[in-house]
Residue frames as a rotation matrix with the C-alpha (Angstrom) as fourth column:
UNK 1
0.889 -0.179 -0.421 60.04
-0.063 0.864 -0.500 117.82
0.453 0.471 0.757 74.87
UNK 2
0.527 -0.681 0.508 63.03
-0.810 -0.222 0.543 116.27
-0.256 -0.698 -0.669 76.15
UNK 3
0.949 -0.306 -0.079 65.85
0.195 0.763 -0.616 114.54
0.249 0.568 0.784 74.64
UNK 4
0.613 -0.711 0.344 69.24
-0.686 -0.264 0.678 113.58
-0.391 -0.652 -0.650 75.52
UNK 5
0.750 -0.650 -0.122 72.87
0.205 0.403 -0.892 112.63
0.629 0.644 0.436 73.64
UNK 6
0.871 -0.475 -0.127 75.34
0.270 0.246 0.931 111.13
-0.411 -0.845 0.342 75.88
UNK 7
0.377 -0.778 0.503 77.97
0.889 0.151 -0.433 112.23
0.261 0.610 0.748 73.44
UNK 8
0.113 -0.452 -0.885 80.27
0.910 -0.310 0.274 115.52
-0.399 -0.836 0.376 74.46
UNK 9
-0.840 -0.305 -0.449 80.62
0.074 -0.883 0.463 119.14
-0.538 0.356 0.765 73.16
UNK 10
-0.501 0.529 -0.685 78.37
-0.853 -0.437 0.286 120.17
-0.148 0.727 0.670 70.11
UNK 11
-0.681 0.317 -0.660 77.73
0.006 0.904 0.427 116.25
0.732 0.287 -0.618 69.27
UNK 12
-0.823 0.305 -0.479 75.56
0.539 0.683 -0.493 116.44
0.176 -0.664 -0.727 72.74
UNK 13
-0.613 0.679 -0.404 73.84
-0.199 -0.627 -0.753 119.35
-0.765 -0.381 0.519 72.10
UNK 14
-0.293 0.760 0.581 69.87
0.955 0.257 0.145 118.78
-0.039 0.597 -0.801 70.64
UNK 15
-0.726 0.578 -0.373 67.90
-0.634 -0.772 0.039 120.90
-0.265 0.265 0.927 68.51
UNK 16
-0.718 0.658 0.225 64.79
0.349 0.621 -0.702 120.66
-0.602 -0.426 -0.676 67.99
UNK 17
-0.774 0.383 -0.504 62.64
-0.596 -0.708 0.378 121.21
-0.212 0.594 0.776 65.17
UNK 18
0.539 0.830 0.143 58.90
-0.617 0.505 -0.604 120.07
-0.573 0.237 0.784 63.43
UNK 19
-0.341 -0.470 0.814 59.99
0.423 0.697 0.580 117.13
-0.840 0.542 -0.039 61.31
UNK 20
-0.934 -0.050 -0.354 59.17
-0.354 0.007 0.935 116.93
-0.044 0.999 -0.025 57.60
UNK 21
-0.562 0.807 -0.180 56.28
0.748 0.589 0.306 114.84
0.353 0.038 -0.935 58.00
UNK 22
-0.420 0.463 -0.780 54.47
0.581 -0.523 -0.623 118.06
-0.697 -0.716 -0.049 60.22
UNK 23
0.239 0.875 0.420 51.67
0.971 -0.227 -0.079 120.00
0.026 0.427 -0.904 58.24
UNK 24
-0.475 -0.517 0.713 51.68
0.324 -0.855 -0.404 123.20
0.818 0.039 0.574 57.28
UNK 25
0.475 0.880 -0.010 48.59
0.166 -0.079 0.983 123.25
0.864 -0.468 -0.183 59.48
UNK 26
0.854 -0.199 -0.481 50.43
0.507 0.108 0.855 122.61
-0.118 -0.974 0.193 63.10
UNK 27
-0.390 -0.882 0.264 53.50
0.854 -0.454 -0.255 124.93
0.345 0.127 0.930 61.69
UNK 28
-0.315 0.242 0.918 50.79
0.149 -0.942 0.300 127.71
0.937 0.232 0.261 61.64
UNK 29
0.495 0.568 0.658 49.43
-0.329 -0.578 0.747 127.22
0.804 -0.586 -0.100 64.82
UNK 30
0.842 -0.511 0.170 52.77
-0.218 -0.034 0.975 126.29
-0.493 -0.859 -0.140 66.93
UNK 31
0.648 -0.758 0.082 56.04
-0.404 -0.433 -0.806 127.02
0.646 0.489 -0.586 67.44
UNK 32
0.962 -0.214 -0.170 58.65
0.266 0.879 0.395 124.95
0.065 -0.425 0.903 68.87
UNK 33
0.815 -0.566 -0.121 61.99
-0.537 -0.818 0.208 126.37
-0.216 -0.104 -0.971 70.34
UNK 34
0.339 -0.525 -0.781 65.11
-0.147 0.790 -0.595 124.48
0.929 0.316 0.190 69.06
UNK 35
-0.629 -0.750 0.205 66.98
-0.513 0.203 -0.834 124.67
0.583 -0.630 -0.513 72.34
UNK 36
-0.735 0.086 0.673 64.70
-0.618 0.326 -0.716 123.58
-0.281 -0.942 -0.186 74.64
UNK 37
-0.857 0.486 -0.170 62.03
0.397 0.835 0.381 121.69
0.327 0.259 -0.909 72.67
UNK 38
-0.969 -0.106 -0.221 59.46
0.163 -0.952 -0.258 124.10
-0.183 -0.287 0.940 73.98
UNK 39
-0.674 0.467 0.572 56.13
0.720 0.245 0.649 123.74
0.163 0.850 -0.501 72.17
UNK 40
-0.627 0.634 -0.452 53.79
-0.091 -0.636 -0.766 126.78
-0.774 -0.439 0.457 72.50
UNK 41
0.126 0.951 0.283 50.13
0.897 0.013 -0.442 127.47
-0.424 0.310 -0.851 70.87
UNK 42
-0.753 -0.654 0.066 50.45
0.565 -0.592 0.574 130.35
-0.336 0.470 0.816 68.25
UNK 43
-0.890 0.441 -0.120 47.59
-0.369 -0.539 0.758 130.47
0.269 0.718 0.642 66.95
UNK 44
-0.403 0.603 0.688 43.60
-0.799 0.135 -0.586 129.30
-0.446 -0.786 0.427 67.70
UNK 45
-0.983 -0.177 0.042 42.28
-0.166 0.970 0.180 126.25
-0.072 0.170 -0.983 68.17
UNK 46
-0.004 0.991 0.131 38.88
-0.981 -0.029 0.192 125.07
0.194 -0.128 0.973 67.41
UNK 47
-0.779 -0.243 0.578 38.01
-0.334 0.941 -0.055 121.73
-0.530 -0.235 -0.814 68.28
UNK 48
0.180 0.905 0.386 35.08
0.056 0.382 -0.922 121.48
-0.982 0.187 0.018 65.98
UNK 49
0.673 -0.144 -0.725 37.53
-0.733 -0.264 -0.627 121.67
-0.101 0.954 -0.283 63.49
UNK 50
0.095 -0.544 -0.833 39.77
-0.333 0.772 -0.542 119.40
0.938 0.329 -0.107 64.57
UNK 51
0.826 0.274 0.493 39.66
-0.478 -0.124 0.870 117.32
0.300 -0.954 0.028 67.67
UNK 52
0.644 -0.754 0.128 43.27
0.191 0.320 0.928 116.16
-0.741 -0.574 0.350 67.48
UNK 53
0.698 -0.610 -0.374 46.35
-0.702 -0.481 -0.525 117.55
0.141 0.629 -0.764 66.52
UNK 54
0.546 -0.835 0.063 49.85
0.747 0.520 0.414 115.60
-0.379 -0.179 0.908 66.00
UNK 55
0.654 -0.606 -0.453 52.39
-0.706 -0.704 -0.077 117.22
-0.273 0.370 -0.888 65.87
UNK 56
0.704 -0.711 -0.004 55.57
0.661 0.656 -0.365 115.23
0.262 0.254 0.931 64.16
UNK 57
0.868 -0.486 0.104 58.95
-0.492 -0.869 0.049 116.46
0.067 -0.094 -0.993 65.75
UNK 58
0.849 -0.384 -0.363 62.30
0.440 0.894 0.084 115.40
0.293 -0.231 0.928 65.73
UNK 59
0.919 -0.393 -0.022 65.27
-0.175 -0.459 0.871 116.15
-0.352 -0.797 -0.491 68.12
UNK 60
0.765 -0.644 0.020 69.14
0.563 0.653 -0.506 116.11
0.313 0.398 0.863 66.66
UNK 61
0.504 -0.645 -0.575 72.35
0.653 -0.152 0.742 116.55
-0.566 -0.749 0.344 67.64
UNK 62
0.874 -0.198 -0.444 75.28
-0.395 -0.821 -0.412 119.35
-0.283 0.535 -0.796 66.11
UNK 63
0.210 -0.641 0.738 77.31
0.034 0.759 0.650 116.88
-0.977 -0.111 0.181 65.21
UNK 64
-0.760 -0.542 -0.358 78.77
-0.374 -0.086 0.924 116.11
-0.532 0.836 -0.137 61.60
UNK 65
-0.738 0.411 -0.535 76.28
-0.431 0.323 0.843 113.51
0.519 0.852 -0.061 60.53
UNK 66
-0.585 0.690 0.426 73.66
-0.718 -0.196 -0.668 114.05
-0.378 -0.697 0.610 62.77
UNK 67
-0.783 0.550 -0.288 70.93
0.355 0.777 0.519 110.99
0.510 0.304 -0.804 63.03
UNK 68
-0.359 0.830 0.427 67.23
-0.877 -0.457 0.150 112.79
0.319 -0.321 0.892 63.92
UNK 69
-0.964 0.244 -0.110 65.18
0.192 0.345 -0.919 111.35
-0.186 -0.906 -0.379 66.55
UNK 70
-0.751 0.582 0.311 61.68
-0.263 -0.696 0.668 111.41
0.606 0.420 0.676 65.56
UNK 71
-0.674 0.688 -0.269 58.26
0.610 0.312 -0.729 111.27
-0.417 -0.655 -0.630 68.18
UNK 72
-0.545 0.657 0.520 54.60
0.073 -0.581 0.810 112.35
0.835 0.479 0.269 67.63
């Protein structure tokens, strides 16, 4: 993932995390680095269990009163 805050110092740096809205389901089988947004496969997939995953994530800044970004 990739996200970007034109704002300076801490306020411009993103983290990155599963929203709220994200299952425990797609918590268990991936992990998502805050700095870079990262997404890796943790665990195994079956597709004859599920042939699509969303994943809900959203990207904010270290700011005071941080406003999340959210994408699926």
């Amino acid at each position: 993932l990739n996200a970007t805050d034109a704002d300076e110092g801490t306020n411009g740096e993103v983290l990155y995390s599963f929203s709220g809205y994200a299952p425990e389901r797609v918590r268990d089988l991936f992990s998502i680095d805050p700095q870079s947004g990262l997404i890796r496969v943790k665990g195994n997939l079956d597709y004859e269990e599920s042939g699509l995953i969303e994943i809900d994530v959203q990207a904010r800044d270290l700011g005071p009163n941080p406003i999340p970004a959210h994408c699926k």
